[in-house]
N, C-alpha and C positions, 0 to 999 in steps of 0.2 A: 614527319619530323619537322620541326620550328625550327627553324633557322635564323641568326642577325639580334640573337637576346644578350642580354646582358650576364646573366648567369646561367649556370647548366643544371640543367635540370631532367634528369629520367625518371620517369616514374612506370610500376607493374609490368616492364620488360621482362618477356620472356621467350627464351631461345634454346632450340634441339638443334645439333648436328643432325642432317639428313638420315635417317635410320638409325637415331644414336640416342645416348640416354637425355634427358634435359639439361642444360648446364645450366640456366637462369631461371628460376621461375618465382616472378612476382618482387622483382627488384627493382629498388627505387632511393635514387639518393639526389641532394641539390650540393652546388659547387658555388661558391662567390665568384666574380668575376671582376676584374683583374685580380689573377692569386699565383702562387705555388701550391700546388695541392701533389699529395703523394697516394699512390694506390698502392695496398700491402698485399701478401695474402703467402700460404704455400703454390709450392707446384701444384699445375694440372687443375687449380681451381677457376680459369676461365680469364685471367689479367688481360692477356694479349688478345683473346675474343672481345671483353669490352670495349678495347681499346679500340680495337677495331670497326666494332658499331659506333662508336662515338664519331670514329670520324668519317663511316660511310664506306665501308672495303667488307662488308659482311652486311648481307641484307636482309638474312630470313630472321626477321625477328617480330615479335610484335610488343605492343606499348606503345607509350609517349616518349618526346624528348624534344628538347628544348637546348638547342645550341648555338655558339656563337657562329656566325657565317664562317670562316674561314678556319679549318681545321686540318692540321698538319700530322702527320703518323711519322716517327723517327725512330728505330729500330736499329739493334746491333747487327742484324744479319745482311743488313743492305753493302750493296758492293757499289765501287765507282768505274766506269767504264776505262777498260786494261789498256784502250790503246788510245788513251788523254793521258796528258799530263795533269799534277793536279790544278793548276792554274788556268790549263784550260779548260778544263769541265766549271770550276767554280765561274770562271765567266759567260760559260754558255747556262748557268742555273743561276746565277742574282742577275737582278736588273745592275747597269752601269750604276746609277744613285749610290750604289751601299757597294760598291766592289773595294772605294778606300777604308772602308771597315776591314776588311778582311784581314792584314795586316795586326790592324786592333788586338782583333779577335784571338789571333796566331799568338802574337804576345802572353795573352791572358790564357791561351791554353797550352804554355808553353812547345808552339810547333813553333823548330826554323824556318826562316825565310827561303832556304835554299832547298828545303821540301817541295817548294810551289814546280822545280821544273823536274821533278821526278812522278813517275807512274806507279799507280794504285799496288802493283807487286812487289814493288820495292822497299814500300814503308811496313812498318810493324803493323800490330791490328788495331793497337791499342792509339797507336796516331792517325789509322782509319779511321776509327769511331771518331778519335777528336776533329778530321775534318767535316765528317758527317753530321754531327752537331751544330759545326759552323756553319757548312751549307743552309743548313734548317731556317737558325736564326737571323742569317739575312734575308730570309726571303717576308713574304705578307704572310701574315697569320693574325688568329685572334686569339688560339688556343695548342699548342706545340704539343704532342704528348712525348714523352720520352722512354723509351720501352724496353728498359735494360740497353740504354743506347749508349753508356759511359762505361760496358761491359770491357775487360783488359786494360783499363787505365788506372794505373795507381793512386792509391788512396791520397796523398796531398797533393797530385794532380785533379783528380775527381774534384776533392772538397774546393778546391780552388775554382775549378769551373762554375760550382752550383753555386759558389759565391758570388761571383760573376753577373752568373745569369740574371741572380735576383738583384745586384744592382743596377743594370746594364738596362734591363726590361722591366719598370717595375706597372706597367702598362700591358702586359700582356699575361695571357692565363697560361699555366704550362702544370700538364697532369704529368708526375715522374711514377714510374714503373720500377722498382727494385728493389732484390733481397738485402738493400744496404739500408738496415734498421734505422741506425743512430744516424745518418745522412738523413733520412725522410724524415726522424723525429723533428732535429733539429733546424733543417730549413722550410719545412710546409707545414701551413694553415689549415689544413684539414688534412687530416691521415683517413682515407679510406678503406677499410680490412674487408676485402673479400673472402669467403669462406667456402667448404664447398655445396653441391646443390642440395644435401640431404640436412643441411643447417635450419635449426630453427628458425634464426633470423642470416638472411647469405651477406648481406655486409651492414657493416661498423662503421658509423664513423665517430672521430675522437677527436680534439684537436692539439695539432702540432705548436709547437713552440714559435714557429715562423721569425726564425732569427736570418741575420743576413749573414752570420759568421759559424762555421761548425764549432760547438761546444759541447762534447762528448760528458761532462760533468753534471750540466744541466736535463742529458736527453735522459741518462741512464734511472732516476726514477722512474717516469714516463716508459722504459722500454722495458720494463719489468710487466706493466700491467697492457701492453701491447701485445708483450710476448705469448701472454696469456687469452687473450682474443684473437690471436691468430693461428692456436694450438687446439684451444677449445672449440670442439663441435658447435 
């Protein structure tokens, strides 16, 4: 694996679970860097497996790839440790530098201020994830992926976030992971449609609109002929 490139680039990747059918074979896609880029697909066709070669937490694989040094994995199912509060865990995971961001951040993902001195059992899930996210994006990265990590948060809280992020970071690469269509049409650069391993060709790419605002008007051509590449063998 190439690491410290400026765009992402896999190429002829292919990977079996240990004793299991092949999930990848002979996959190869390239990514811009600095972007928003979205990965599409159904269930069970391998999302969170890439996602996870990409950034090094799955190792049997073989191929090429070409990525940026610093790569970040942000997932819904991660938990914060029960016996912090949240204020003290976010201090012990960002550097001082970026800790008066946080605040920022809370604003922009509509979390109160008086969340910071409460424990991870107390808050909803859906204001989990949103501090999970924030954790991410204070920290170094070059490339964030986001992995159904905006899962239980409601929709004009979502869109407001990913509105966010792409003005907030517009320097940094971030692969988004999820079944929220018209969200991936309308804010990423390249829509990547994974498919499954008996596909002719196993992933698509198309491009996204890369607006910096959700416009559900504009995506909905686009998600007609989407829907159909991600349905289609």
């Amino acid at each position: 694996m190439n690491q410290g490139c400026e765009t992402i680039a896999v190429n002829n990747l292919f990977f079996a679970y240990p004793g299991g059918q092949q999930l990848f074979h002979n996959l190869s896609f390239n990514l811009d860097a600095p972007a928003f880029h979205a990965l599409l697909g159904r269930s069970g066709v391998g999302k969170s497996t890439l996602a996870k070669i990409i950034c090094g937490l799955e190792k049997n694989w073989s191929g090429k790839a070409s990525l940026p040094r610093s790569v970040l994995y942000c997932h819904c199912r991660e938990r914060f440790p029960l016996w912090q509060t949240i204020r003290s865990h976010l201090d012990d995971v960002i550097c001082p530098s970026k800790r008066n961001d946080i605040k920022m951040l809370m604003q922009a993902f509509d979390l109160d201020s008086d969340l910071l001195v409460q424990h991870p059992g107390t808050i909803s899930s859906g204001q989990h994830n949103r501090f999970n996210v924030l954790r991410y994006l204070l920290q170094d990265f070059d490339l964030l992926i986001l992995d159904e990590a905006l899962n239980n948060v409601d929709e004009p809280t979502r869109l407001k976030i990913l509105s966010e992020i792409k003005s907030k970071y517009p320097c940094r690469t971030f692969l988004y992971i999820s079944h929220h269509l018209f969200d991936a049409i309308s804010f990423a650069k390249t829509l990547l449609i994974l498919k499954a391993s008996n596909a002719e060709v196993q992933i698509v790419s198309r491009c996204g609109l890369n607006l910096s605002q959700y416009d559900p008007a504009k995506a909905t051509d686009l998600a007609s002929e989407i829907w159909k590449v991600i349905n289609n063998a």
